[in-house]
DRENDO-1510 file (C-alpha; in Angstrom, 1 decimal, always signed):
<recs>
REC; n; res; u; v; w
REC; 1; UNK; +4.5; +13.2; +15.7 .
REC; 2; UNK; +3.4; +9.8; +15.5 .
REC; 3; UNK; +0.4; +8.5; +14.0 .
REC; 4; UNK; -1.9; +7.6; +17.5 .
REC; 5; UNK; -0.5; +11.1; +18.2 .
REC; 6; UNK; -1.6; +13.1; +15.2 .
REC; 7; UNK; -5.5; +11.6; +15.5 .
REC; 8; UNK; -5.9; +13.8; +18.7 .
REC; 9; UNK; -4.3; +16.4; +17.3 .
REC; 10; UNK; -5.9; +16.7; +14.1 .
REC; 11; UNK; -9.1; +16.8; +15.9 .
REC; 12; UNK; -7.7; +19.6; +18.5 .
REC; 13; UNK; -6.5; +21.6; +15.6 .
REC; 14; UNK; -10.6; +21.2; +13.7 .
REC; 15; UNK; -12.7; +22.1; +16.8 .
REC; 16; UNK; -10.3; +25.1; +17.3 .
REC; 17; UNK; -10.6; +26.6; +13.9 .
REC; 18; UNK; -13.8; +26.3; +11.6 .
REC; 19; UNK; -12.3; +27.6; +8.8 .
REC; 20; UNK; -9.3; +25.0; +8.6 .
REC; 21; UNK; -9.2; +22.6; +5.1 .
REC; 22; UNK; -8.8; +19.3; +6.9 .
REC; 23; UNK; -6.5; +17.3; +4.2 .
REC; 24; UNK; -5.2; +15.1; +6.8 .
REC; 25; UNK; -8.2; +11.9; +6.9 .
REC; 26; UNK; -6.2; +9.1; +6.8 .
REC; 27; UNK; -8.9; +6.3; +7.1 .
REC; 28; UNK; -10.1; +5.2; +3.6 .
REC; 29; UNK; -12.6; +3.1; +5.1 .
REC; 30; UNK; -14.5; +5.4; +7.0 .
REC; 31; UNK; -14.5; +8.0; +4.5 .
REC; 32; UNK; -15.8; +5.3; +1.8 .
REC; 33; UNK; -18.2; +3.4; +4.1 .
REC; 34; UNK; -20.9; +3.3; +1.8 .
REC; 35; UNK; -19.4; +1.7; -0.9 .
REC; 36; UNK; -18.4; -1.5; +1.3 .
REC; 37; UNK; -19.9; -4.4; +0.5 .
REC; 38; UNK; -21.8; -6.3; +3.1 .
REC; 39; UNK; -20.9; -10.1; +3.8 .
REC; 40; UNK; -22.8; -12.4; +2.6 .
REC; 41; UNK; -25.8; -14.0; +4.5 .
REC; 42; UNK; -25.4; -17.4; +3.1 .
REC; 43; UNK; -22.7; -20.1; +3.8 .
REC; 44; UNK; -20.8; -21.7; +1.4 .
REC; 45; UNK; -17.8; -23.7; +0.7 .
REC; 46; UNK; -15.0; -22.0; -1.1 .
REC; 47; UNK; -11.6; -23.5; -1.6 .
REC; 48; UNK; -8.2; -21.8; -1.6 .
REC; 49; UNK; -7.4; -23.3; -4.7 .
REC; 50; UNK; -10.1; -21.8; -6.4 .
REC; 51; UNK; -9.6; -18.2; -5.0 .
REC; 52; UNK; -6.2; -18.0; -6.3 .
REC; 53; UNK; -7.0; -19.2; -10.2 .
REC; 54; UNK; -9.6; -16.7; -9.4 .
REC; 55; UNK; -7.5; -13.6; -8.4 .
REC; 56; UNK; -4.9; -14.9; -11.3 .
REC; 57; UNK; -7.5; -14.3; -14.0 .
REC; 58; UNK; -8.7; -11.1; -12.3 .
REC; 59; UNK; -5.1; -9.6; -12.6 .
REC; 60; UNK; -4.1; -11.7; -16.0 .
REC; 61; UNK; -1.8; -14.0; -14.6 .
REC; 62; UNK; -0.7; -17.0; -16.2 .
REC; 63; UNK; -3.0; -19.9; -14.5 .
REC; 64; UNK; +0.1; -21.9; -14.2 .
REC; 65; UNK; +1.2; -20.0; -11.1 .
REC; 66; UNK; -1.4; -20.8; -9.4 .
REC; 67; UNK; +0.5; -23.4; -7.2 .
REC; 68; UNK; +2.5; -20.2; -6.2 .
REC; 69; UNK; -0.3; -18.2; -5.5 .
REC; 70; UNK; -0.2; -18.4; -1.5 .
REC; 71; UNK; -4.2; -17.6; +0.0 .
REC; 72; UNK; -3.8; -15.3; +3.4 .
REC; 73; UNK; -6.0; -13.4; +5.1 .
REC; 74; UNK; -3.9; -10.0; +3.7 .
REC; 75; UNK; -0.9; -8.2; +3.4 .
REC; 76; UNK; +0.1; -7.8; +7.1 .
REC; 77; UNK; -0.5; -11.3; +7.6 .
REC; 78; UNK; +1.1; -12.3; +4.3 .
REC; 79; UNK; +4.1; -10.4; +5.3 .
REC; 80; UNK; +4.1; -11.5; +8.7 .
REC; 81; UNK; +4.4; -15.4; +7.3 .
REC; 82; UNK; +7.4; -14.2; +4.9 .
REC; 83; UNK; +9.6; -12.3; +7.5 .
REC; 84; UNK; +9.6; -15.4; +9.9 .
REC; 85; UNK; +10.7; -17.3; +6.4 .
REC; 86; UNK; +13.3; -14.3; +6.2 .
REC; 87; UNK; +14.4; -15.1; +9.8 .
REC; 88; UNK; +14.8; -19.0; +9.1 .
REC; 89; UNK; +16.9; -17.9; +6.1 .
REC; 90; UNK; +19.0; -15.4; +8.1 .
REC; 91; UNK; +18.5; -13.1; +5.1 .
REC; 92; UNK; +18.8; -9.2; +5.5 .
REC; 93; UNK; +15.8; -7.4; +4.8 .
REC; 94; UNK; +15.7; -3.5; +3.5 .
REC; 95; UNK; +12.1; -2.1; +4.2 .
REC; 96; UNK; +11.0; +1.6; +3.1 .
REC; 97; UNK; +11.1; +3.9; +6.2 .
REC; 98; UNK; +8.9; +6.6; +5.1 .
REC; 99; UNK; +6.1; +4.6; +4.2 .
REC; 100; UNK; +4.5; +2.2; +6.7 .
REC; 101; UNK; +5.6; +1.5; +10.4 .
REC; 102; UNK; +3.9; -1.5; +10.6 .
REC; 103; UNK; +6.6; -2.8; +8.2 .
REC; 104; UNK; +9.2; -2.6; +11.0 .
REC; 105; UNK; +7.0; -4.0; +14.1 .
REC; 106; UNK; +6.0; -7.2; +11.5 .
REC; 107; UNK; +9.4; -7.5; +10.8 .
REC; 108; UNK; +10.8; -6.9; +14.6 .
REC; 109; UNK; +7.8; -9.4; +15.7 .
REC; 110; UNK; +9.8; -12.3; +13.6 .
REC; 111; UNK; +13.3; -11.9; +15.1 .
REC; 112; UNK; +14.5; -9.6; +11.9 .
REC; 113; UNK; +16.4; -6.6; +12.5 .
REC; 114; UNK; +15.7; -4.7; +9.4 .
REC; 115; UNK; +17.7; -1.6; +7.8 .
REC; 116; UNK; +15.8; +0.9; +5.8 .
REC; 117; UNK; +16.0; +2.9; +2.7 .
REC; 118; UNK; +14.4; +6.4; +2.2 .
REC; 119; UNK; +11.4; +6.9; -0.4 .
REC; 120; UNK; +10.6; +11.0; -0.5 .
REC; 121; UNK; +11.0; +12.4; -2.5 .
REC; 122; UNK; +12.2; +9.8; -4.6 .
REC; 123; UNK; +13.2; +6.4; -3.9 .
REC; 124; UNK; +16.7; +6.1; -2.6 .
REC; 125; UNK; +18.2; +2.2; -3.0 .
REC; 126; UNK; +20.8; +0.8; -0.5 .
REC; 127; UNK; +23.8; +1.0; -1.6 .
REC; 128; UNK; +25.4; -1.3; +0.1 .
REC; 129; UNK; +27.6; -4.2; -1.4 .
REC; 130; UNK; +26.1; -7.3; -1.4 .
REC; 131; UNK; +27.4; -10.4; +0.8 .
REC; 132; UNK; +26.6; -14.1; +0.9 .
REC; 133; UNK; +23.2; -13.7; +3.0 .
REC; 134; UNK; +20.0; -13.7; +1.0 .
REC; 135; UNK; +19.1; -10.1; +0.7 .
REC; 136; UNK; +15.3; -8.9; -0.2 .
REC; 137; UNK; +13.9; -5.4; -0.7 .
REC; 138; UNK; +10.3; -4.4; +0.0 .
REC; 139; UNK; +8.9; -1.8; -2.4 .
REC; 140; UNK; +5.3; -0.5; -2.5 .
REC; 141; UNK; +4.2; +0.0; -6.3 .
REC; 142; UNK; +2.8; +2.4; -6.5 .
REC; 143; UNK; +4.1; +3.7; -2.8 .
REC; 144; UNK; +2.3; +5.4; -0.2 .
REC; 145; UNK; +2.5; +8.5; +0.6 .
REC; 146; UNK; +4.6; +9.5; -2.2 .
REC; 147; UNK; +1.6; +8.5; -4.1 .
REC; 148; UNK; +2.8; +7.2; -7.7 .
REC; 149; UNK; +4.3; +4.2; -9.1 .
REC; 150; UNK; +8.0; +3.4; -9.7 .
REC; 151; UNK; +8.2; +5.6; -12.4 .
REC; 152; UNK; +10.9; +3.5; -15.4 .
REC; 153; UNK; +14.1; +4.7; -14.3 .
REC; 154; UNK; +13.1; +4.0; -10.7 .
REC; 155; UNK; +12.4; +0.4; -12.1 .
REC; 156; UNK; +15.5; -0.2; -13.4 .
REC; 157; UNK; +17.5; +1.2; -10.8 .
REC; 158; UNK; +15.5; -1.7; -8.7 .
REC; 159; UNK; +16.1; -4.5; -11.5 .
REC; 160; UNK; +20.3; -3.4; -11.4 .
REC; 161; UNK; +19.7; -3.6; -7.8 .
REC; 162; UNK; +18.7; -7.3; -8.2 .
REC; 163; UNK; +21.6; -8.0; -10.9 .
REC; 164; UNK; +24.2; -7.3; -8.6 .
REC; 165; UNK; +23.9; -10.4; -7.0 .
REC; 166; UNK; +22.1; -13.2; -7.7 .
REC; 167; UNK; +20.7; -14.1; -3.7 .
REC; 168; UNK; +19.0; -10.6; -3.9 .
REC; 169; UNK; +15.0; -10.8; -4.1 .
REC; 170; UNK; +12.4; -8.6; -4.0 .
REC; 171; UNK; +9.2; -8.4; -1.9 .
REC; 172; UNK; +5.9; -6.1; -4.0 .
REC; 173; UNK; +3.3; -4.8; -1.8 .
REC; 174; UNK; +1.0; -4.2; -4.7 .
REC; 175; UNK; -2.1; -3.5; -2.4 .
REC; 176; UNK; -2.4; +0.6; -3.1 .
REC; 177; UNK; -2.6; -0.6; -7.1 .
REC; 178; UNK; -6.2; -1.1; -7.8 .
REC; 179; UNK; -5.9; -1.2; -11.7 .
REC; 180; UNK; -6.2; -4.5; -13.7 .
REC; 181; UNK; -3.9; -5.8; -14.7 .
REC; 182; UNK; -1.0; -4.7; -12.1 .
REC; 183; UNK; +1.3; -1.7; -13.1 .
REC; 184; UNK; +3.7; -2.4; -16.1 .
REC; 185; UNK; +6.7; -2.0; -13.8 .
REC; 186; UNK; +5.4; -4.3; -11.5 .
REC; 187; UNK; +5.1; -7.3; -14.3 .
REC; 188; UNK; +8.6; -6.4; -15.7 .
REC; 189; UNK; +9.8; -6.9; -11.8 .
REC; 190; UNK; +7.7; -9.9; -11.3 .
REC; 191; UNK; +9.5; -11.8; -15.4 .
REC; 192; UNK; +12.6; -11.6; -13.6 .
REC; 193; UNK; +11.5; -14.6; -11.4 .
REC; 194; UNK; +13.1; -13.4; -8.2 .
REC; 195; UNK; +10.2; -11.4; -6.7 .
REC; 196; UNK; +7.4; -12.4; -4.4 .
REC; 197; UNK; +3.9; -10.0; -5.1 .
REC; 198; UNK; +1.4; -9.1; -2.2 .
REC; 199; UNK; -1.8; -7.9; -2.8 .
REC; 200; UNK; -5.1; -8.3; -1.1 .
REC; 201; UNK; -9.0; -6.6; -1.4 .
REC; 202; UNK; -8.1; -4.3; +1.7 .
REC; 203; UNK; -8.0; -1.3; -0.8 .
REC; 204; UNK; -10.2; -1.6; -3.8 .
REC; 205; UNK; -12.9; -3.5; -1.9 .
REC; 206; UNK; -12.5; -1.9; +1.2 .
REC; 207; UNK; -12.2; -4.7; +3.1 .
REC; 208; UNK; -9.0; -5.2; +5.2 .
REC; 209; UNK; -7.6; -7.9; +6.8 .
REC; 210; UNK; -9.7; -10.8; +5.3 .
REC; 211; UNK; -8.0; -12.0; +1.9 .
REC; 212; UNK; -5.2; -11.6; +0.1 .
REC; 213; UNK; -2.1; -13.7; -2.3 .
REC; 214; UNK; +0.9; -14.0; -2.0 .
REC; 215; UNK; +2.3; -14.8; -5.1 .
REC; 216; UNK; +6.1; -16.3; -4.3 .
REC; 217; UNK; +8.9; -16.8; -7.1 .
REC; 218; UNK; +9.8; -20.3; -8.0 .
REC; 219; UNK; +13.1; -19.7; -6.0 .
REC; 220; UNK; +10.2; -19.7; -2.9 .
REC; 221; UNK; +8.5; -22.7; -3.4 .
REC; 222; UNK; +9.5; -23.9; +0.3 .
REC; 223; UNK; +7.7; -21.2; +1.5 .
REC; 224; UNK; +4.7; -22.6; +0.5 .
REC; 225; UNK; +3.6; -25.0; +3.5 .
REC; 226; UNK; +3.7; -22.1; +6.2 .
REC; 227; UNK; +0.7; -20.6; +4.1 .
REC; 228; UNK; -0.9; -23.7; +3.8 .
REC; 229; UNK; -0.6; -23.9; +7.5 .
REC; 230; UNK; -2.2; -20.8; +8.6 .
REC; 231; UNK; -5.0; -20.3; +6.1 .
REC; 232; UNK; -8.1; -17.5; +6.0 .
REC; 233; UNK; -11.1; -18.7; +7.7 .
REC; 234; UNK; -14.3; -20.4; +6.0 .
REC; 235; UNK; -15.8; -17.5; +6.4 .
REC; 236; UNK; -12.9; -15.5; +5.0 .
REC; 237; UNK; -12.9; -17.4; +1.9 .
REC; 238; UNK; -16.5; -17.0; +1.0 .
REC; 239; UNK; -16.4; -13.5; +1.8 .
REC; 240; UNK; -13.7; -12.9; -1.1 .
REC; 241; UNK; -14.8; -15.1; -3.1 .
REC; 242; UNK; -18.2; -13.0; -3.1 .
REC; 243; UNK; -15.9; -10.2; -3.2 .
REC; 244; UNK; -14.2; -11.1; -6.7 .
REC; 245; UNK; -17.1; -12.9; -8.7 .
REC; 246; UNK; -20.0; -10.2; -7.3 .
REC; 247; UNK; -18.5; -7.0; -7.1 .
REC; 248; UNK; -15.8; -7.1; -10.0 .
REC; 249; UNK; -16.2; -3.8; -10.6 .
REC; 250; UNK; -15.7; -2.2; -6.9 .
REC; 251; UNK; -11.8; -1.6; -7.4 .
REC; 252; UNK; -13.1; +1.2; -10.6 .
REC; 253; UNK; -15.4; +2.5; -8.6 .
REC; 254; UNK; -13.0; +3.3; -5.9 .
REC; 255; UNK; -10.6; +5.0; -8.2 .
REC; 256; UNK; -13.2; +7.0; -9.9 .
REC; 257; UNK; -14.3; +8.2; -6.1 .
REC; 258; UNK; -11.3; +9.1; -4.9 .
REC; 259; UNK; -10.3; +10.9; -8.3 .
REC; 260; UNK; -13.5; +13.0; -7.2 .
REC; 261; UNK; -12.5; +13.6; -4.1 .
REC; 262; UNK; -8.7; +14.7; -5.4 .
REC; 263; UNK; -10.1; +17.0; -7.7 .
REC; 264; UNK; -12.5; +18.6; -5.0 .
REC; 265; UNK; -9.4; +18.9; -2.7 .
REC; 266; UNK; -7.3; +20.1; -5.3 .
REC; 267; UNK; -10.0; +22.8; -6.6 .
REC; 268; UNK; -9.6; +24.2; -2.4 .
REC; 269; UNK; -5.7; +24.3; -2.4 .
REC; 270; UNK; -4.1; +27.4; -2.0 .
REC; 271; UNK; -2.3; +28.0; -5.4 .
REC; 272; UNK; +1.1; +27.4; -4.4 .
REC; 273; UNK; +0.3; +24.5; -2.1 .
REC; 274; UNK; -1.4; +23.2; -5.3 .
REC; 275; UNK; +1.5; +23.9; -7.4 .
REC; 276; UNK; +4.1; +21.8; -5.0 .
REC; 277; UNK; +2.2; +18.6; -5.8 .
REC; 278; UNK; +4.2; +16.5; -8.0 .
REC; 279; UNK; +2.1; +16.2; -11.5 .
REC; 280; UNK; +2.6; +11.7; -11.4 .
REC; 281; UNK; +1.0; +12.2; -7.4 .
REC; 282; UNK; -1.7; +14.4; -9.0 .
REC; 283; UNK; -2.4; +11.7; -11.7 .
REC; 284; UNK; -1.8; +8.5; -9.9 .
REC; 285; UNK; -5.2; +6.6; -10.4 .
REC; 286; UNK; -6.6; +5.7; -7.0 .
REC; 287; UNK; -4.0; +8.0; -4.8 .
REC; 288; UNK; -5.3; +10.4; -2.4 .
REC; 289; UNK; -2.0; +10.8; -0.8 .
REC; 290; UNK; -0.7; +13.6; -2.1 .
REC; 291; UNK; +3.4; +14.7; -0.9 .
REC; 292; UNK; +4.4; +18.4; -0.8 .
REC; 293; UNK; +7.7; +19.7; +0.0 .
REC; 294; UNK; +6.1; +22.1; +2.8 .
REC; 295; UNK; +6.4; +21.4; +6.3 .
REC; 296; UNK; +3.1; +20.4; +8.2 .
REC; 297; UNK; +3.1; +23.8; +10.7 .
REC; 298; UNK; +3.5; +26.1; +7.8 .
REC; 299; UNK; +0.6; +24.8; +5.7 .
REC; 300; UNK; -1.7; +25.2; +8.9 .
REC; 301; UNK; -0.1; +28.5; +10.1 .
REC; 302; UNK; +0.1; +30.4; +6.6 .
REC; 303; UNK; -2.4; +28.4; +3.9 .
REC; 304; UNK; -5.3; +27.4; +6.4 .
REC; 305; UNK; -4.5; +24.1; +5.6 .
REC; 306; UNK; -4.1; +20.8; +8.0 .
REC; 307; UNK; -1.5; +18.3; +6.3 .
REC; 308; UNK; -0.2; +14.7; +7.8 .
REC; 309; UNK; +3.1; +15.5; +8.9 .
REC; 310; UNK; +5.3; +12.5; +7.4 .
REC; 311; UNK; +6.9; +11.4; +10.5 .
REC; 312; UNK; +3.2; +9.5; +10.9 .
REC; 313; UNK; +4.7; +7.5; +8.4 .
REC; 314; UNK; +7.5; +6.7; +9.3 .
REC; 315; UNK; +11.7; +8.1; +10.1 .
REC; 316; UNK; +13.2; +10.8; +7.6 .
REC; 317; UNK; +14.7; +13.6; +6.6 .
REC; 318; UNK; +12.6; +14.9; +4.0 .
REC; 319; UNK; +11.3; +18.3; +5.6 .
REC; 320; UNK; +7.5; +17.8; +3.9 .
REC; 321; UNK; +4.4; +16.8; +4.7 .
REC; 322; UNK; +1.2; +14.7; +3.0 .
REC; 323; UNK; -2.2; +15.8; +2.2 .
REC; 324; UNK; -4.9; +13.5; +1.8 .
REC; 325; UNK; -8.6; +13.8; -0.3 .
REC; 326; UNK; -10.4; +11.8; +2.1 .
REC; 327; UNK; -12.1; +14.1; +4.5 .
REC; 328; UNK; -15.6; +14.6; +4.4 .
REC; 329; UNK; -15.4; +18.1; +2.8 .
REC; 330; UNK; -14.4; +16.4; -0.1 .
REC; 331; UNK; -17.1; +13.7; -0.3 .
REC; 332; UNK; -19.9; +12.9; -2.5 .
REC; 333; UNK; -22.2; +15.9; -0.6 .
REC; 334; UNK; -19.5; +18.0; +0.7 .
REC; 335; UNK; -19.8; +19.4; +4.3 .
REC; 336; UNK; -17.9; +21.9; +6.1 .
REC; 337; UNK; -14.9; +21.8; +7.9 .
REC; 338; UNK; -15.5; +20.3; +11.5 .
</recs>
């Protein structure tokens, strides 16, 4: 079941049966709506430069990388830019394929044919030797929906995974981590010089598709001019900047939210359904996607409980499914099931 797919299903399954615990809301910013911030009324000139020594102090950052802090308008979009880079470079590309679809069609939209690597219920690395192509890996730390960070052994596995050959690099969608600064694992990852960080305010400001950096390596520098090319709008750029210097605190306010909204889902869960939840999903701060090794049909047909079946996210094996704390029965003023 795909994910257009599971929408009309989900709401099928809710008018049918009033007593069903909807854990499958997948829209974060429809079920956080009224912490948005509005855009600002006024106009005012904002440059790029400034926005990225601004996002570098926000996530203490060295100010000296700020002439490889690449302004976007997001993570698609700042992934889009990198995999026609990737294409140019003929380099093969190993993208996660339980964890976001629109990985593939960015990558497929730039010419790149791109083999995958499985993340439930643990990351799985390729294995494959290396050859003379450059070779990158995305990663999502932490990743959705397995809903925790690399945990260290992961991270090293990844940082022998780079050793191996020295035209191997690695690409961080950092978006899901809405703590200050970025995860440990991801700063040890990003010393090594050979990985290229995306993040954006999609997540912790609730604001997608409007601002984001793409911090390259030095090895990336070339890369540079595409982004200079295709900037955010005028608009864009005041928006985030009113975004990062007004509402600093947003991204805390979002964790604490959703770390109501997990414990209100997780005081409704059936013992054992509770009980499958890995402990670092249950304690991820900011994760309301929560993996448990029960398939979708049995949660609704013998717990009551609607879950996101994981092939929404993506191709695998793993026989599970994902429940999620953003329905509106687990809101600020809880309301019954629909």
């Amino acid at each position: 079941m795909r994910f257009d797919e599971f929408q009309g299903f989900r709401q099928r399954q809710l008018r049918a049966s009033s007593s069903l615990l909807d854990a499958g809301e997948t829209n974060v910013y429809r079920a956080l709506a009224p912490m948005r911030p509005e855009p600002p009324a006024d106009v005012a000139t904002v440059h790029r430069c400034d926005l990225a020594r601004a996002w570098l102090r926000r996530f203490e950052l060295p100010q000296e990388w700020s002439g490889h802090a690449m302004v976007c308008r997001g993570v698609r979009h700042g992934l889009g830019v990198v995999f026609h880079r990737l294409r140019v470079e003929q380099a093969r590309l190993w993208l996660p394929s339980d964890v976001y679809p629109v990985y593939f069609e960015l990558a497929r939209a730039a010419g790149l044919e791109p083999a995958s690597y499985p993340t439930l219920p643990a990351p799985a690395l390729p294995g494959s030797p290396a050859d003379s192509r450059p070779e990158y890996l995305l990663l999502a730390n932490p990743s959705k929906p397995l809903g925790r960070y690399l945990s260290d052994a992961e991270g090293e596995a990844v940082m022998s995974w780079l050793r191996e050959s020295p035209r191997r690099g690695l690409l961080i969608d950092s978006v899901y981590d809405l703590r200050t600064p970025f995860a440990a694992g991801t700063r040890r990852l990003l010393d090594t010089g050979r990985a290229v960080l995306l993040h954006s305010v999609t997540k912790g400001w609730l604001w997608p598709r409007t601002f984001g950096v793409v911090l390259l390596s030095p090895a990336q520098a070339e890369w540079a001019e595409a982004f200079r090319a295709d900037p955010p709008t005028s608009a864009q750029l005041h928006l985030a900047h009113r975004l990062l210097t007004g509402h600093g605190d947003l991204p805390q306010k979002v964790v604490d939210e959703l770390a109501a909204r997990a414990e209100r889902l997780f005081e409704r869960l059936p013992g054992d359904v509770l009980g499958a939840i890995p402990t670092a999903s249950r304690t991820c701060p900011g994760n309301y996607f929560f993996p448990v090794e029960i398939p979708a049909g049995t949660l609704r047909r013998e717990y009551g409980v609607l879950a996101v079946p994981i092939s929404v996210f993506g191709d695998t094996n793993w026989p599970g499914s994902i429940l999620t704390s953003l329905a509106d029965a687990f809101g600020p003023t809880p309301t019954a099931a629909r």
